[in-house]
C-alpha positions as a LaTeX table, in Angstrom:
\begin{tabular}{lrrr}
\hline
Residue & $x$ (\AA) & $y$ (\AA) & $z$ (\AA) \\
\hline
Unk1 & 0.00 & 0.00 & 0.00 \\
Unk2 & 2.47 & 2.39 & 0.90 \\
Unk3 & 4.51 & 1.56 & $-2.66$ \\
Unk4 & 1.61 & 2.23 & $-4.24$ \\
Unk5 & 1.36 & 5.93 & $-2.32$ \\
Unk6 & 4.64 & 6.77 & $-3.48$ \\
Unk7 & 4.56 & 5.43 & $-6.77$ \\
Unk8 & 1.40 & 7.66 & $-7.40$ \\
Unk9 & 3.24 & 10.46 & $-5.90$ \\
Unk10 & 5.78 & 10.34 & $-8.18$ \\
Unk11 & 3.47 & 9.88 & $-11.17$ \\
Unk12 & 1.90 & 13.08 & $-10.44$ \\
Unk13 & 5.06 & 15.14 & $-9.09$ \\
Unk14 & 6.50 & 14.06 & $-13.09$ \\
Unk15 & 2.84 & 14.64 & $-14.93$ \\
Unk16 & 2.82 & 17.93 & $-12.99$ \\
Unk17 & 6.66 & 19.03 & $-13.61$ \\
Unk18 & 5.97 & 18.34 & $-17.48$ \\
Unk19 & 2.26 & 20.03 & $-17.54$ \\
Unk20 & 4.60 & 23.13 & $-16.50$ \\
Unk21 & 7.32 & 22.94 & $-18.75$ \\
Unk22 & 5.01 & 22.59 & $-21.65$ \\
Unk23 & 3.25 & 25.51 & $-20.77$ \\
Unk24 & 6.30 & 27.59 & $-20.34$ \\
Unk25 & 7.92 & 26.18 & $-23.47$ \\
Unk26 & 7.31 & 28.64 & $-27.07$ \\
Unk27 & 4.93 & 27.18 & $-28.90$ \\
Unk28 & 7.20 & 25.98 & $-31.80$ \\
Unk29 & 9.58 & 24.14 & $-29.39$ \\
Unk30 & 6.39 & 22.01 & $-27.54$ \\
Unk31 & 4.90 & 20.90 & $-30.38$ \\
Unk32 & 8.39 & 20.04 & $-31.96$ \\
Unk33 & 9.29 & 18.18 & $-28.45$ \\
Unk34 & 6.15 & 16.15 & $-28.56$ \\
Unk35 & 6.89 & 15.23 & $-32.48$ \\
Unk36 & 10.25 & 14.12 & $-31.44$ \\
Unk37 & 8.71 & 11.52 & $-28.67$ \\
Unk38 & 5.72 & 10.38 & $-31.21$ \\
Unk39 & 8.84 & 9.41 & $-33.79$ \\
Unk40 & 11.04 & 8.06 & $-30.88$ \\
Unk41 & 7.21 & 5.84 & $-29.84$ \\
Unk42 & 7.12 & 5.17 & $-33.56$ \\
Unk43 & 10.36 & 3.58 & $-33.94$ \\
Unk44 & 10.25 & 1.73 & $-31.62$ \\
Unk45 & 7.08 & $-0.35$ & $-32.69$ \\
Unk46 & 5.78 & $-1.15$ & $-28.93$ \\
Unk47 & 2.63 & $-2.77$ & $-29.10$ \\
Unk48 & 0.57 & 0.96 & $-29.28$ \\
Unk49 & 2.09 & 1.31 & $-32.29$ \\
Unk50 & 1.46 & $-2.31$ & $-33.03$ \\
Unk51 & $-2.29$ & $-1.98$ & $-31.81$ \\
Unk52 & $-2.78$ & 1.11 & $-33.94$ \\
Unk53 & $-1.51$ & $-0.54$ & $-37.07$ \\
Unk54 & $-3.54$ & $-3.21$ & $-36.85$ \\
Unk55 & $-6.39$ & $-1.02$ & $-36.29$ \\
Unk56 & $-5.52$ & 0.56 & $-39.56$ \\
Unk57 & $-5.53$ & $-2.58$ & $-41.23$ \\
Unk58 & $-9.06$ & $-2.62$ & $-40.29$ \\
Unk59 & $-10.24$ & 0.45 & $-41.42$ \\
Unk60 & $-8.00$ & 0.89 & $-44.79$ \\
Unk61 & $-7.68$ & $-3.05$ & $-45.71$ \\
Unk62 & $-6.10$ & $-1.67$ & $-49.28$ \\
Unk63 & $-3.47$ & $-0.23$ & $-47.63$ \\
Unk64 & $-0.09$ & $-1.25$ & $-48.35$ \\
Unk65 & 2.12 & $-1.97$ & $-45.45$ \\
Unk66 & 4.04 & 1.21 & $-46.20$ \\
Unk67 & 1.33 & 3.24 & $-46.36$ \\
Unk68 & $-0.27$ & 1.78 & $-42.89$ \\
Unk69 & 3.36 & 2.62 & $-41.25$ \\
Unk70 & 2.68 & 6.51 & $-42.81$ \\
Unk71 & $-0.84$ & 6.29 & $-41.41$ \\
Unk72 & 0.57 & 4.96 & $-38.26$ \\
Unk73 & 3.29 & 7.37 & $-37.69$ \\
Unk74 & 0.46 & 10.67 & $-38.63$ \\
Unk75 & $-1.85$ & 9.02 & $-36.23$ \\
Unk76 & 0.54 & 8.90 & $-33.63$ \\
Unk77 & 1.76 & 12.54 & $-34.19$ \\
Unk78 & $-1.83$ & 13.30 & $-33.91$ \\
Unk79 & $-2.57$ & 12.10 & $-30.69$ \\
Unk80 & 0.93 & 13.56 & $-28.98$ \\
Unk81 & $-0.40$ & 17.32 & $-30.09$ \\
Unk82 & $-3.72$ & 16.49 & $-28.94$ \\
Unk83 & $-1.80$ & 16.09 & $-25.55$ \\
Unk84 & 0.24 & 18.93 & $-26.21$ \\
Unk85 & $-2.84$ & 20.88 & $-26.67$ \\
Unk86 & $-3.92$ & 19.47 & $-23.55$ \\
Unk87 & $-1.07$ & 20.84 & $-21.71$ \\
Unk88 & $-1.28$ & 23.86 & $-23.11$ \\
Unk89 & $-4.98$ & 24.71 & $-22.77$ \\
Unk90 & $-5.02$ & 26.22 & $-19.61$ \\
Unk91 & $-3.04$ & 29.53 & $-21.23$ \\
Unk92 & $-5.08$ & 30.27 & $-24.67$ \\
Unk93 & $-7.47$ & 32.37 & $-24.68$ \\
Unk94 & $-11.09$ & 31.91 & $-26.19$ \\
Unk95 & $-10.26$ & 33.08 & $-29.19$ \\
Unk96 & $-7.41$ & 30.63 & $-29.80$ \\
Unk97 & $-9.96$ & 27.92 & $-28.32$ \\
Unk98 & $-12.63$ & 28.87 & $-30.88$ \\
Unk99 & $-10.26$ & 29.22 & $-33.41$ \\
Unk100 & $-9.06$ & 25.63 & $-33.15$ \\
Unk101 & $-12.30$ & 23.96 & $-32.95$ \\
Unk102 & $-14.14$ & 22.50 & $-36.52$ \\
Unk103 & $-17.80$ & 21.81 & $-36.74$ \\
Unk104 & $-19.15$ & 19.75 & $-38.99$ \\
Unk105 & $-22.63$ & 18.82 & $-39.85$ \\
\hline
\end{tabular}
């Protein structure tokens, strides 16, 4: 019990420390950061990137395996700025909020 109190301590101490140096971070230089992890994730082919492939498979089965890895690697850079958004949220204002949203339909 008590591992598990420090273990969650130190979860959020490093969630919290990198929610802060995101924020502080120029824009450019975040969103370049979290590209470099997404390719570094991508590389290595854990079994996200594994999982997410072979959900592509599903939803483009004409896909050449090339073309799934692009998909895969997009994807992946997709999610990491969502998160980077996330991050950064807190500071934009609503004009930058409403600027960033797309409705459709």
């Amino acid at each position: 019990m008590l591992r598990n109190k420090v273990a969650d301590g130190v979860t959020y101490r490093l969630y919290a420390g990198g929610w802060g140096l995101v924020r502080r971070l120029p824009e450019p230089v975040a969103y370049r950061l979290f590209d470099l992890v997404s390719d570094v994730v991508w590389r290595r082919r854990g079994s996200s990137v594994r999982r997410l492939e072979a959900n592509l498979r599903r939803a483009r089965p004409e896909a050449t395996d090339a073309q799934l890895r692009m998909l895969s690697r997009a994807g992946l850079r997709t999610y990491l700025h969502y998160w980077c958004d996330a991050f950064r949220l807190p500071d934009w204002d609503r004009d930058r909020v409403v600027s960033s949203v797309r409705v459709e339909g």
